[in-house]
mmCIF file of the C-alpha atoms, coordinates in Angstrom:
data_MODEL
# 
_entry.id   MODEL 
# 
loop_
_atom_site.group_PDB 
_atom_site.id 
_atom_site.type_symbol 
_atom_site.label_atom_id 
_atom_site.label_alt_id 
_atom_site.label_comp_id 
_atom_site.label_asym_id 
_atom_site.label_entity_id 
_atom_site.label_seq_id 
_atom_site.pdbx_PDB_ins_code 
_atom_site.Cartn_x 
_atom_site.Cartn_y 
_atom_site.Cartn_z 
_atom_site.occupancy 
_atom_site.B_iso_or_equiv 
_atom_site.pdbx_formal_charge 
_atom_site.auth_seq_id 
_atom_site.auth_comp_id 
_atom_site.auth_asym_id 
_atom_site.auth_atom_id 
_atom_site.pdbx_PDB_model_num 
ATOM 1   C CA . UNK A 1 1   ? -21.824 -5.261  -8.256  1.00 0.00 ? 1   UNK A CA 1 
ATOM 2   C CA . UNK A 1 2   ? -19.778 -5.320  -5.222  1.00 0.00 ? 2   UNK A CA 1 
ATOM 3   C CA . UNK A 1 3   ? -16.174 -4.049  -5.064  1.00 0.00 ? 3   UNK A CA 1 
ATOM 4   C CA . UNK A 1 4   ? -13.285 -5.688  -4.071  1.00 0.00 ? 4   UNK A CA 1 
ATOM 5   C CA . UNK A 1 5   ? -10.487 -3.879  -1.895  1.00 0.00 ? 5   UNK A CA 1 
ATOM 6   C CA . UNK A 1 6   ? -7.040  -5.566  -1.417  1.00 0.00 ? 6   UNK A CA 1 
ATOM 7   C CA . UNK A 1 7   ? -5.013  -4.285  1.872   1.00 0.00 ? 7   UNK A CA 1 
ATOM 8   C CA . UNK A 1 8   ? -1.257  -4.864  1.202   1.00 0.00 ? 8   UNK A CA 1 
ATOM 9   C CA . UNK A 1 9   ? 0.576   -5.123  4.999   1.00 0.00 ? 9   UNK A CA 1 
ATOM 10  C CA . UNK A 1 10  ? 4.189   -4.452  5.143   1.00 0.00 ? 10  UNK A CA 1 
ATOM 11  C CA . UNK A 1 11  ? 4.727   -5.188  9.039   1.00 0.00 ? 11  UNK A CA 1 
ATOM 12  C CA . UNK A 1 12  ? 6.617   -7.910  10.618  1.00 0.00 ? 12  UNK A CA 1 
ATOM 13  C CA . UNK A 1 13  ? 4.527   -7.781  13.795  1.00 0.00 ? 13  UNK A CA 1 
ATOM 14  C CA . UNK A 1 14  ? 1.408   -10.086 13.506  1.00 0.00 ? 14  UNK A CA 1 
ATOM 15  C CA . UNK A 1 15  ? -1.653  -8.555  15.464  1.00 0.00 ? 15  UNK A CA 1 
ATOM 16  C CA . UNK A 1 16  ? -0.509  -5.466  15.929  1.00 0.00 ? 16  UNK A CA 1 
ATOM 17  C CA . UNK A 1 17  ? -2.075  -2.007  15.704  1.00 0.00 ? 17  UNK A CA 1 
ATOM 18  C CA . UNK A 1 18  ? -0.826  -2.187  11.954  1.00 0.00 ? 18  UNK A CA 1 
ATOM 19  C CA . UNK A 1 19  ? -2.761  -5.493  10.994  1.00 0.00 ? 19  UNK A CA 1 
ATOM 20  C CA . UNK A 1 20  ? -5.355  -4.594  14.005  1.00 0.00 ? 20  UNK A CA 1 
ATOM 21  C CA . UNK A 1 21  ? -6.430  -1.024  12.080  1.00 0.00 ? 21  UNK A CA 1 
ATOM 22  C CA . UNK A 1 22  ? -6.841  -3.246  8.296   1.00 0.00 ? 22  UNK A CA 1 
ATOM 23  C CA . UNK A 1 23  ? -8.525  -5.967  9.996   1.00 0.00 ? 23  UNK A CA 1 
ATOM 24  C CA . UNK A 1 24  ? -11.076 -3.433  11.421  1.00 0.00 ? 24  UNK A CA 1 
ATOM 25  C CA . UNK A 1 25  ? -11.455 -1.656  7.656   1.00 0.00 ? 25  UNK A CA 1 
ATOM 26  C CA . UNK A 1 26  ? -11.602 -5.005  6.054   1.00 0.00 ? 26  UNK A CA 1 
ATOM 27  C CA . UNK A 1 27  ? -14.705 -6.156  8.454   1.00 0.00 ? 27  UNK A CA 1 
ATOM 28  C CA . UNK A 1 28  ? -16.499 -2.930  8.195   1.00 0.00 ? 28  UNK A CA 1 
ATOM 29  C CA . UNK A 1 29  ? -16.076 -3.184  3.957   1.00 0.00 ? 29  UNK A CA 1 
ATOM 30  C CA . UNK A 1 30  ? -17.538 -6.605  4.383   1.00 0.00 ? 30  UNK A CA 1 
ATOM 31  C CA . UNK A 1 31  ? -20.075 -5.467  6.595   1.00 0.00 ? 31  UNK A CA 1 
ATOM 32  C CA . UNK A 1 32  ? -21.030 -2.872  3.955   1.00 0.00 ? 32  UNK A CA 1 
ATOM 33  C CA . UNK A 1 33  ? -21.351 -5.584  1.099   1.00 0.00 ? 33  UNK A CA 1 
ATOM 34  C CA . UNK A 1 34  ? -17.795 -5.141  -0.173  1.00 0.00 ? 34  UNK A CA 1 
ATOM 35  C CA . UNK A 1 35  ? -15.395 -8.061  -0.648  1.00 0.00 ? 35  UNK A CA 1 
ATOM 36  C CA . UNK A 1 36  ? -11.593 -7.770  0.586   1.00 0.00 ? 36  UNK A CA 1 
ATOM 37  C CA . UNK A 1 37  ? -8.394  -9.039  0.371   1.00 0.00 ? 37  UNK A CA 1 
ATOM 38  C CA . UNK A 1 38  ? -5.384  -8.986  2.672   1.00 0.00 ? 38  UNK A CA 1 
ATOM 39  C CA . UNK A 1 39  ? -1.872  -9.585  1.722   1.00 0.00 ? 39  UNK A CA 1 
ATOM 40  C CA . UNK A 1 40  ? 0.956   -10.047 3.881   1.00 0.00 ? 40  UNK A CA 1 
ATOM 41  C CA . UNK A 1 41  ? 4.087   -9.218  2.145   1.00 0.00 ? 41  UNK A CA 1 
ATOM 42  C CA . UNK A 1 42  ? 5.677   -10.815 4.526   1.00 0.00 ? 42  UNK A CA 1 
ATOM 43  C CA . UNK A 1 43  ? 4.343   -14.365 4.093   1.00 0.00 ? 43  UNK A CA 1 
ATOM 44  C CA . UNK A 1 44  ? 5.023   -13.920 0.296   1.00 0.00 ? 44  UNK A CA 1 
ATOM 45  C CA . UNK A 1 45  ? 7.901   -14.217 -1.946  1.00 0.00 ? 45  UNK A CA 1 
ATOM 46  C CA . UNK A 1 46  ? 8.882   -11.357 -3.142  1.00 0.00 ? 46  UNK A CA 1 
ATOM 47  C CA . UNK A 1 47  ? 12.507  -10.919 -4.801  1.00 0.00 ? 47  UNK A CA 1 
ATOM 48  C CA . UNK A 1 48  ? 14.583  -7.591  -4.895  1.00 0.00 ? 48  UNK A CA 1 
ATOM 49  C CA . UNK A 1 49  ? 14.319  -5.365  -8.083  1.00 0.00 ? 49  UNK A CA 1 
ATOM 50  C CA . UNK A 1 50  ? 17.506  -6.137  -9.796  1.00 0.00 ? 50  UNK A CA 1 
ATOM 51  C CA . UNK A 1 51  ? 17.064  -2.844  -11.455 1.00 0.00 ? 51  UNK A CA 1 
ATOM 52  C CA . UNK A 1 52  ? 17.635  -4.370  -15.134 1.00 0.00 ? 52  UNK A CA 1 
ATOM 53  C CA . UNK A 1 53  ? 14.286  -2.594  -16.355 1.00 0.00 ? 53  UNK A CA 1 
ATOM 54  C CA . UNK A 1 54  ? 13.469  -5.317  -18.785 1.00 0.00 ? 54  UNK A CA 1 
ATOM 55  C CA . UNK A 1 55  ? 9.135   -4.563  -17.343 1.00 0.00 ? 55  UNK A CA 1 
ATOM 56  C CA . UNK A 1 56  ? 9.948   -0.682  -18.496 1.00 0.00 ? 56  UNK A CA 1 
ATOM 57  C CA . UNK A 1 57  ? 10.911  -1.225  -21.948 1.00 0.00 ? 57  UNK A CA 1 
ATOM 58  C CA . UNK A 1 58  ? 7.092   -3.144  -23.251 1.00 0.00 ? 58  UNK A CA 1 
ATOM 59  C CA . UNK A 1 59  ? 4.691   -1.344  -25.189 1.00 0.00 ? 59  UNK A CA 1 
ATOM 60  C CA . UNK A 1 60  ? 3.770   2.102   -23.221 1.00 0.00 ? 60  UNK A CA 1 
ATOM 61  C CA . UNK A 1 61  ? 0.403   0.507   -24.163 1.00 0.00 ? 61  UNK A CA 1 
ATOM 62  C CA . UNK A 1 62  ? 0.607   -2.236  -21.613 1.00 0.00 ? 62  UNK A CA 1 
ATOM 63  C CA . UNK A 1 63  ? -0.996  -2.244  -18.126 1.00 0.00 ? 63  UNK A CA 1 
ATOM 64  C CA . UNK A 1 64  ? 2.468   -2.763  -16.521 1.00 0.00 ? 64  UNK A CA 1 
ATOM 65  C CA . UNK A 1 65  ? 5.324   -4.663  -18.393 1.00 0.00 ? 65  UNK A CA 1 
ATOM 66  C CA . UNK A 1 66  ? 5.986   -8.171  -17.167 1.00 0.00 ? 66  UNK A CA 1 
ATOM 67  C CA . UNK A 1 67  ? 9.114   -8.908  -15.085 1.00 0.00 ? 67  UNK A CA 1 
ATOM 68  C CA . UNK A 1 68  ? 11.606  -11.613 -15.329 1.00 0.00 ? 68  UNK A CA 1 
ATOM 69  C CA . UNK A 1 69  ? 12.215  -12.288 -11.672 1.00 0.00 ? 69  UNK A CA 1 
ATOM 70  C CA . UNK A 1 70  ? 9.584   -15.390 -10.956 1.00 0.00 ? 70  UNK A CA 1 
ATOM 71  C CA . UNK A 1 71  ? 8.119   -15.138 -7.600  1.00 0.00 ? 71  UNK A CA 1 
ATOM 72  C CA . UNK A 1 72  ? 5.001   -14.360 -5.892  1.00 0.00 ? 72  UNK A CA 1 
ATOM 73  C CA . UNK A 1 73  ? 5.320   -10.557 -6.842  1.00 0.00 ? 73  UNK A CA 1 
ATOM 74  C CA . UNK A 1 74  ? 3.162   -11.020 -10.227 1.00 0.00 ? 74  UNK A CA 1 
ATOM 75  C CA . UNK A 1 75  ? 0.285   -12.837 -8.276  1.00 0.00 ? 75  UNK A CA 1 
ATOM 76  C CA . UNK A 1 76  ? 0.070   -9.625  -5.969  1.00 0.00 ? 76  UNK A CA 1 
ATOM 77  C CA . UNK A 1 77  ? 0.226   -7.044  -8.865  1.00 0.00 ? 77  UNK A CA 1 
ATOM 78  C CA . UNK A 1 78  ? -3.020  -9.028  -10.303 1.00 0.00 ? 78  UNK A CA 1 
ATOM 79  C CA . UNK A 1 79  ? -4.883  -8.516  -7.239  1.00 0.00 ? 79  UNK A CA 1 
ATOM 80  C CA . UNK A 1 80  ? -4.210  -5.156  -7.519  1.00 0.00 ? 80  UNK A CA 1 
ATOM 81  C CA . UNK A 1 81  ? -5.010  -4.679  -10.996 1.00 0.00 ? 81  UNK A CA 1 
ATOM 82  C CA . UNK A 1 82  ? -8.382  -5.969  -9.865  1.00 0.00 ? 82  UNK A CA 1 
ATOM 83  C CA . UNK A 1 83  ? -9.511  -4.528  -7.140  1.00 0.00 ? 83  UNK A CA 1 
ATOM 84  C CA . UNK A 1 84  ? -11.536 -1.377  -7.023  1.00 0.00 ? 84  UNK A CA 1 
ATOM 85  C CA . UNK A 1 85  ? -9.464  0.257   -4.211  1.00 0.00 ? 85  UNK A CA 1 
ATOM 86  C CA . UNK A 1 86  ? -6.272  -0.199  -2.074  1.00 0.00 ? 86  UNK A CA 1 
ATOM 87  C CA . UNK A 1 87  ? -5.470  -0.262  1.006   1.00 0.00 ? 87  UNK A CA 1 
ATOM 88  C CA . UNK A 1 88  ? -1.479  0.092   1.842   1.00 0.00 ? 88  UNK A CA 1 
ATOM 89  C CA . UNK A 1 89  ? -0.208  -0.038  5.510   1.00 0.00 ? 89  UNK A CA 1 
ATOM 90  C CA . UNK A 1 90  ? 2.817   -0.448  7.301   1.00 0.00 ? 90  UNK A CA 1 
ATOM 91  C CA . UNK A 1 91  ? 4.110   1.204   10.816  1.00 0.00 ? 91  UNK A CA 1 
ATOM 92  C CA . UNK A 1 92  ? 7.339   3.142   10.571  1.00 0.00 ? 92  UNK A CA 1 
ATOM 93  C CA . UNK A 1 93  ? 10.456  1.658   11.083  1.00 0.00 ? 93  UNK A CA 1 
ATOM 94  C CA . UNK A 1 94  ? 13.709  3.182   11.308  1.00 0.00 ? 94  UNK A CA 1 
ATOM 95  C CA . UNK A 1 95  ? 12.396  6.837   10.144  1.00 0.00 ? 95  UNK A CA 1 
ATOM 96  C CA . UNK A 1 96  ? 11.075  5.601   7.086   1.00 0.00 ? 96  UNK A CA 1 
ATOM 97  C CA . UNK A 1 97  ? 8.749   2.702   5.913   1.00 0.00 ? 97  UNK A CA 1 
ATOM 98  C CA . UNK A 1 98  ? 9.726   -0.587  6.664   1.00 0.00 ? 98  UNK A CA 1 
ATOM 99  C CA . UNK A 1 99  ? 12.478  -2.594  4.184   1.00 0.00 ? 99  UNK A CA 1 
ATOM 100 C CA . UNK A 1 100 ? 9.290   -4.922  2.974   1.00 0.00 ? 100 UNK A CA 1 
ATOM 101 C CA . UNK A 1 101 ? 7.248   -2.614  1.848   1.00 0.00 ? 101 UNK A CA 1 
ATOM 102 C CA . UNK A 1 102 ? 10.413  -0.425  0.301   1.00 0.00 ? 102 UNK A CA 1 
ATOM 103 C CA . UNK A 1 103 ? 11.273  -3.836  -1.724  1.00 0.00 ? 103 UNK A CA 1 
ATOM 104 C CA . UNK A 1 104 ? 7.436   -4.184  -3.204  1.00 0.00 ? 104 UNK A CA 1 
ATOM 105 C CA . UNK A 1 105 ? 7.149   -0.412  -4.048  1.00 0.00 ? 105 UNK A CA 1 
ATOM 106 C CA . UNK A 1 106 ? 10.211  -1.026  -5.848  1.00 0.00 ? 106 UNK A CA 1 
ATOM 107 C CA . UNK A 1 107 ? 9.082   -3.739  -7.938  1.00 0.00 ? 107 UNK A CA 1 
ATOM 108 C CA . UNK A 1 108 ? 5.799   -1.019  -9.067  1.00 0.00 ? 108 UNK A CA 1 
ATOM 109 C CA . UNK A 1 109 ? 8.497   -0.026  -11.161 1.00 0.00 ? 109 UNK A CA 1 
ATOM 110 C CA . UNK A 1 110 ? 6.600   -2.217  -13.893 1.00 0.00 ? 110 UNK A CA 1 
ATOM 111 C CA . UNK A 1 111 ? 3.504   0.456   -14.047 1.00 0.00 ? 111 UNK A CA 1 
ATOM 112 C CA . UNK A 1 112 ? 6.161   2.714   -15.808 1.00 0.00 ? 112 UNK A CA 1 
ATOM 113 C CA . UNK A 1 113 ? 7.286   2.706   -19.265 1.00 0.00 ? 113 UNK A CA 1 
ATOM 114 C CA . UNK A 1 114 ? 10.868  4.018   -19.767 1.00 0.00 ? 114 UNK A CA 1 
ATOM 115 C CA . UNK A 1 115 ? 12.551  3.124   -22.618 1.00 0.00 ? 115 UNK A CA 1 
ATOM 116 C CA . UNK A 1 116 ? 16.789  3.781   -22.728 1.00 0.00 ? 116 UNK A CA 1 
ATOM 117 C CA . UNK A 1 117 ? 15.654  6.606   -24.710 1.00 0.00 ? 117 UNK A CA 1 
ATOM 118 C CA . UNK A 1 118 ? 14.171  8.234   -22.153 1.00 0.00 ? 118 UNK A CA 1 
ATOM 119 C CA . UNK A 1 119 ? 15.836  10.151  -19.291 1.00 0.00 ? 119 UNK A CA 1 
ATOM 120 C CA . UNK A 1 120 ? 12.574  10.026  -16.694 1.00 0.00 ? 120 UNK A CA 1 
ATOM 121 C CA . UNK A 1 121 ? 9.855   7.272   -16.485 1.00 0.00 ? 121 UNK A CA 1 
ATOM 122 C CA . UNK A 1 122 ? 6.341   7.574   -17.823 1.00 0.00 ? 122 UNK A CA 1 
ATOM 123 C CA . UNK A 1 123 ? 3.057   6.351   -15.680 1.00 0.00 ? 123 UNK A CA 1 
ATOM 124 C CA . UNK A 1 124 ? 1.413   3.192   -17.810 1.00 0.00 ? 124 UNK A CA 1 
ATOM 125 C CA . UNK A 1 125 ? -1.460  4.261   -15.892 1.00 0.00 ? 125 UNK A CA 1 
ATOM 126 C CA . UNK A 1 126 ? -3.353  7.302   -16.025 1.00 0.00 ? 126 UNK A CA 1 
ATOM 127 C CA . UNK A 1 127 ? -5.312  8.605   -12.478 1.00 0.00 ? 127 UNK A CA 1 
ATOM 128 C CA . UNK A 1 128 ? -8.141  7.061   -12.374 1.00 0.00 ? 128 UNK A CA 1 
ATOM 129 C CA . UNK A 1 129 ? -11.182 7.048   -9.554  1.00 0.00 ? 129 UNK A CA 1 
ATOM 130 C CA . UNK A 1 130 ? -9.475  4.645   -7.374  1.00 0.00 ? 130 UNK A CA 1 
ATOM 131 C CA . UNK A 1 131 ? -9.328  4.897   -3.982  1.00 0.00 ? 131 UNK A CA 1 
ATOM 132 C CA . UNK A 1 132 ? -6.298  4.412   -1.614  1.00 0.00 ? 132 UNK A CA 1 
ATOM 133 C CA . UNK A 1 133 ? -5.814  4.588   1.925   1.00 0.00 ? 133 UNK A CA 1 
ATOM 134 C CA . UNK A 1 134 ? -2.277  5.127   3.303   1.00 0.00 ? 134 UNK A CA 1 
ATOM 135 C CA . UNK A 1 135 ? -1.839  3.938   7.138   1.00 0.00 ? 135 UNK A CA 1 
ATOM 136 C CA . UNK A 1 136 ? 0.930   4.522   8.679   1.00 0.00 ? 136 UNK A CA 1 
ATOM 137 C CA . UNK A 1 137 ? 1.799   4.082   12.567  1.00 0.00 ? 137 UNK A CA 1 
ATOM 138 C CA . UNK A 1 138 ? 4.525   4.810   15.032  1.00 0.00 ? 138 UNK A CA 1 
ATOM 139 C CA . UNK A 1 139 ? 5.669   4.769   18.868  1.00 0.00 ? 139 UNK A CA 1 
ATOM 140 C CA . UNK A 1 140 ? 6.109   9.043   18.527  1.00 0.00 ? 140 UNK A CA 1 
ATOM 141 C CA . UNK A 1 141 ? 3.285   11.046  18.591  1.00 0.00 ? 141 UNK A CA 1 
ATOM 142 C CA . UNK A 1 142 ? 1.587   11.743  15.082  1.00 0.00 ? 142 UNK A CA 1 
ATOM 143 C CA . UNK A 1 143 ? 2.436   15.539  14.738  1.00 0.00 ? 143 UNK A CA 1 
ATOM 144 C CA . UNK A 1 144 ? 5.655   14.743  15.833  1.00 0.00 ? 144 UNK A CA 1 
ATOM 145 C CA . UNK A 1 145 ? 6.545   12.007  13.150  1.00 0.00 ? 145 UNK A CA 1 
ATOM 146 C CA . UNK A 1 146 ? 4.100   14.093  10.301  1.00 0.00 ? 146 UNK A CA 1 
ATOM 147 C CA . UNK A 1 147 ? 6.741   17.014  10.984  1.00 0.00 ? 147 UNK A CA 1 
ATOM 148 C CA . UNK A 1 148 ? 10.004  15.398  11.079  1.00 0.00 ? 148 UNK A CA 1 
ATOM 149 C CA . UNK A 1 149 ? 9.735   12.062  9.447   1.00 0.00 ? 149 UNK A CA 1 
ATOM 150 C CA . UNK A 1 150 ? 7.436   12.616  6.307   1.00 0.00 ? 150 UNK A CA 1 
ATOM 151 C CA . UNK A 1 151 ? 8.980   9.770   4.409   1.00 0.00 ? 151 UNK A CA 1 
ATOM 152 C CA . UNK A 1 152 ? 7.128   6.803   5.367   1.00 0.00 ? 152 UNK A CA 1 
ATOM 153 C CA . UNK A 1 153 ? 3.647   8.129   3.887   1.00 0.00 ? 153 UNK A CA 1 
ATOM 154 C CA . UNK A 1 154 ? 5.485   9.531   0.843   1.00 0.00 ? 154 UNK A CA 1 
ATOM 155 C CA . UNK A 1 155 ? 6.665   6.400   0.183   1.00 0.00 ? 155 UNK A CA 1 
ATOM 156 C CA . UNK A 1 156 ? 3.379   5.043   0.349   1.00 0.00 ? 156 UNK A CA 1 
ATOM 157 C CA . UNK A 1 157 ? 1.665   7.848   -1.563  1.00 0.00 ? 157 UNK A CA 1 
ATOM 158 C CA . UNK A 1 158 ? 4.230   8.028   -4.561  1.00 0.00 ? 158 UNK A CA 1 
ATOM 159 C CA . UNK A 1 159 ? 3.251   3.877   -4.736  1.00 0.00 ? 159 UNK A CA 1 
ATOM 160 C CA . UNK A 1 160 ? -0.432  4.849   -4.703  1.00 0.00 ? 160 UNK A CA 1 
ATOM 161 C CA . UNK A 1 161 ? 0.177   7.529   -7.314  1.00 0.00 ? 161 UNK A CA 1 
ATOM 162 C CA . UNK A 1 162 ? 1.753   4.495   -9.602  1.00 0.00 ? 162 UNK A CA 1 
ATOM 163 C CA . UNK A 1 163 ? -1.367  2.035   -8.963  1.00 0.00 ? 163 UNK A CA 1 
ATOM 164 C CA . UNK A 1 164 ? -3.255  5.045   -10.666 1.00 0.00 ? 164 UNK A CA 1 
ATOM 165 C CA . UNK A 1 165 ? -4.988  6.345   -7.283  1.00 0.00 ? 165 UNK A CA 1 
ATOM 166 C CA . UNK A 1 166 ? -6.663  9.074   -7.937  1.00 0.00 ? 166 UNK A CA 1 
ATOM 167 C CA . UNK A 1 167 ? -7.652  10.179  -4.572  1.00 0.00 ? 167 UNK A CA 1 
ATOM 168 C CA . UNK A 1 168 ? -6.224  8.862   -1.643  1.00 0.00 ? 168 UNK A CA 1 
ATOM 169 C CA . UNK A 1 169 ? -6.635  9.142   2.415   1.00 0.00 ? 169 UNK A CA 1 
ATOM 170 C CA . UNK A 1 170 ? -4.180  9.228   4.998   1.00 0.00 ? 170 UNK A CA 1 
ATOM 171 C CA . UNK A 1 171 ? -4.171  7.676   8.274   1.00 0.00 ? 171 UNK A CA 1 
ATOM 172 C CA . UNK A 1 172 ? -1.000  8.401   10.903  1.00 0.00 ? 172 UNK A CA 1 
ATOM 173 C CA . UNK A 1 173 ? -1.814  7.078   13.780  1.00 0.00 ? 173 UNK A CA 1 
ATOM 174 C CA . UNK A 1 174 ? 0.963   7.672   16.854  1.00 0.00 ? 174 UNK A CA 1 
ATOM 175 C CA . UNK A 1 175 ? 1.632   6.502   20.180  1.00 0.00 ? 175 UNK A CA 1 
ATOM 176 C CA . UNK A 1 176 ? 1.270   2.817   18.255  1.00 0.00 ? 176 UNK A CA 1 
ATOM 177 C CA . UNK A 1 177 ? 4.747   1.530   20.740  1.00 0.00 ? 177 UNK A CA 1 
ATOM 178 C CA . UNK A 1 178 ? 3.608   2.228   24.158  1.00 0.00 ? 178 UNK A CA 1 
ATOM 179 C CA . UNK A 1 179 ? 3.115   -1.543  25.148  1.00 0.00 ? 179 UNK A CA 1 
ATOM 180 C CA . UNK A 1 180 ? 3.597   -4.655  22.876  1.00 0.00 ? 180 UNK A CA 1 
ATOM 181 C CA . UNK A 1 181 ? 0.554   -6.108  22.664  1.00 0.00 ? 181 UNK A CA 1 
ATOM 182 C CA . UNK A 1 182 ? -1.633  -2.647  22.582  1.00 0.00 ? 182 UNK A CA 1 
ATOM 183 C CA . UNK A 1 183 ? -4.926  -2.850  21.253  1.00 0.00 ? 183 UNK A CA 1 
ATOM 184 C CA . UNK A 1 184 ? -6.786  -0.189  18.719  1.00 0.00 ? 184 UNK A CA 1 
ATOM 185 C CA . UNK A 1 185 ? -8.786  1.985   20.655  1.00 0.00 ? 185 UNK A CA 1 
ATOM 186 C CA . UNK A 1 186 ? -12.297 3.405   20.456  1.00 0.00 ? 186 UNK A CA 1 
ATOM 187 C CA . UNK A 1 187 ? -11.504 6.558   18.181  1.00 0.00 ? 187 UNK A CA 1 
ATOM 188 C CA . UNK A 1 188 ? -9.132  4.740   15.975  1.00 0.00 ? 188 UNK A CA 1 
ATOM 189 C CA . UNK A 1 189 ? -11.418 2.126   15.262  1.00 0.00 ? 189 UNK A CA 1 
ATOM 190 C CA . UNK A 1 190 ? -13.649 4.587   14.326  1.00 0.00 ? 190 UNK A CA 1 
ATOM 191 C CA . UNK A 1 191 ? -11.322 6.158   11.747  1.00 0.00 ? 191 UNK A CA 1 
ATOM 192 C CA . UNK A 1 192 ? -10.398 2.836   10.488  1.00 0.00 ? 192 UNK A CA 1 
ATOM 193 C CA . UNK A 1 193 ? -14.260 2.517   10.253  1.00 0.00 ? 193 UNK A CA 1 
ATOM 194 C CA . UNK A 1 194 ? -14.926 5.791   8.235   1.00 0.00 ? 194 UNK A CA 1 
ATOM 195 C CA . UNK A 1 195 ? -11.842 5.319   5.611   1.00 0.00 ? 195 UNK A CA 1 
ATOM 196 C CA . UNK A 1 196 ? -13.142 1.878   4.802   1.00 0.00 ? 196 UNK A CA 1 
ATOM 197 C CA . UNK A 1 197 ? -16.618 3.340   3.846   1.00 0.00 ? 197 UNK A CA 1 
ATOM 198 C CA . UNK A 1 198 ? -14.870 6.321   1.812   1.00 0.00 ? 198 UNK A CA 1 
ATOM 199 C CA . UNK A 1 199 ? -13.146 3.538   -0.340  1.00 0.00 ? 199 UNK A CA 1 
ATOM 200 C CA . UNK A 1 200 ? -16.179 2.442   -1.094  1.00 0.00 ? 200 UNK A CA 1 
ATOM 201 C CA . UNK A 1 201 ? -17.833 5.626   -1.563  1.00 0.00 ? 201 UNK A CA 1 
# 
């Protein structure tokens, strides 16, 4: 049975090295016999978390505890829930992750159980085997940005951790600014190239 792998995008920039690096991970699971999917937060409707924590207080049972807000956010989630690995990218922005993909890892809030009770959360979800690959890009060079602005990919790695990934993979690629409508080179096409055959691995 094949798997399925669903690539969440937070970056306003269509084309880019960002969409560019899932695109190439997404053909080369497809290649290998693996179905995809690829969701671009932002061409869906996602709402802020109003931080009322009505999804926390279900049965510690439950998968993830349904939300009131009504918007596209429950479609995504499903997806998720479905697939056999993720793939979550989005370039840097600002020193941190960009605002889109802060607002969806906020609403992840539903894989935790925390009653009033309680004075820290609890993961619905215990670590399973799936895969996750964390991209991130920026204009600095990598070791630079790894060094001095570690927040994007722990942003991205404590939403991973909440999806249940067990093991994940990191990709930072820099120098992603130096002209607008760059284009992923040789190498990084073949890293793109080996993470998408370790999430299916």
């Amino acid at each position: 049975m094949s798997k399925t792998i669903v690539a969440i995008i937070g970056s306003y920039r269509r084309g880019c090295i960002t969409e560019q690096t899932v695109d190439a991970m997404l053909a080369e699971i497809e290649r290998r016999g693996g179905r995809t999917e690829k969701i671009l937060l932002t061409e869906k409707r996602i709402e802020f978390c109003r931080n009322c924590r009505a999804c926390t207080q279900e049965a510690a049972e439950k998968r993830r505890g349904r939300c009131v807000i009504e918007d596209e956010m429950e479609g995504i989630l499903d997806s998720i829930d479905s697939a056999s690995a993720v793939i979550l990218a989005a370039p840097v922005n600002f020193s941190n992750t960009t605002a889109i993909m802060k607002r969806f890892i906020e609403r992840l809030i539903c894989y935790t159980y925390w009653p009033w009770t309680r004075m820290i959360p609890a993961s619905r979800i215990k670590r399973e085997r799936r895969r996750a690959v964390l991209f991130t890009s920026s204009g600095a060079p990598a070791i630079v940005n790894r060094i001095i602005m570690p927040c994007p990919l722990k942003a991205l790695k404590v939403a991973a951790d909440v999806m249940g990934a067990r093991d994940k993979r990191t990709i930072y690629m820099g120098l992603a600014g130096k002209d607008p409508g760059q284009n992923l080179g040789a190498r990084d096409l073949c890293r793109a190239n080996s993470a998408a055959a370790w999430l299916l691995g």
